[in-house]
C-alpha positions, 0 to 999 in steps of 0.5 A: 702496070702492064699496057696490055691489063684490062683491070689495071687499065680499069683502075687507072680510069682508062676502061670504064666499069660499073665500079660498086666498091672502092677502097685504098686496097682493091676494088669491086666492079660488075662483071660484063659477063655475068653468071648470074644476077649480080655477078661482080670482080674484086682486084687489087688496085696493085697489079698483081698476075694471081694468087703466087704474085698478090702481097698479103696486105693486098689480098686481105683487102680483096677477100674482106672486099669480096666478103662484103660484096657477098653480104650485100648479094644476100642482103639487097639481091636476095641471094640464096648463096655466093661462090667466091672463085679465083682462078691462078693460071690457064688450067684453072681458067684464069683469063685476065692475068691480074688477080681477082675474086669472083663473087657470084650470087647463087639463087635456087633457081638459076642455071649456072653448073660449076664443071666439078661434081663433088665425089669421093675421092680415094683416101691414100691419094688424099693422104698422100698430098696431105702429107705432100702440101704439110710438107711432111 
């Protein structure tokens, strides 16, 4: 565990945190931040920096912790939608360097803007790192 982690120093009871799921694998707290009602943080018990660090085992936990965190926003907060976001890195925002999910509740009437606005993008670009990630 790295002294400097916040979320590790929450697991190990050192930090407090509105803790509302917890399992051998990971667990499930509110974020003191929020974007919107109900905003919570699934992390790995395990320190793990992001998302090319995690083990398998530990992010299978996290994303069924973070499926059912999202059920729950539906079902008790009367969530319209859930975004599930991780950030790996300080170009994609990440700034607590262990790996989490966020699972943010989205209702009709909230204000919260994500900073991508979905357009169409250029099919030999798209083509070309298809071809890239499958390795062909």
């Amino acid at each position: 565990m790295p002294d400097d982690c916040i979320f590790c120093r929450i697991v190990a009871g050192e930090l407090p945190a509105t803790v509302i799921a917890s399992e051998e694998r990971a667990i499930a707290f509110m974020d003191i931040g929020p974007a919107t009602r109900g905003h919570a943080l699934v992390i790995p018990r395990e320190h793990a920096q992001d998302i090319h660090d995690i083990g398998a085992e530990d992010l299978a936990a996290c994303a069924a912790l973070a499926a059912r965190v999202a059920g729950l926003a539906r079902e008790r907060l009367g969530a319209d939608g859930v975004n599930l976001i991780n950030s790996s890195g300080a170009a994609a925002w990440q700034s607590v360097f262990h790996f989490h999910i966020h699972v943010i509740p989205r209702y009709r009437t909230d204000p919260l803007r994500l900073p991508w606005t979905p357009a169409p993008g250029d099919p030999e670009e798209i083509a070309q790192a298809a071809q890239a990630l499958a390795g062909a």
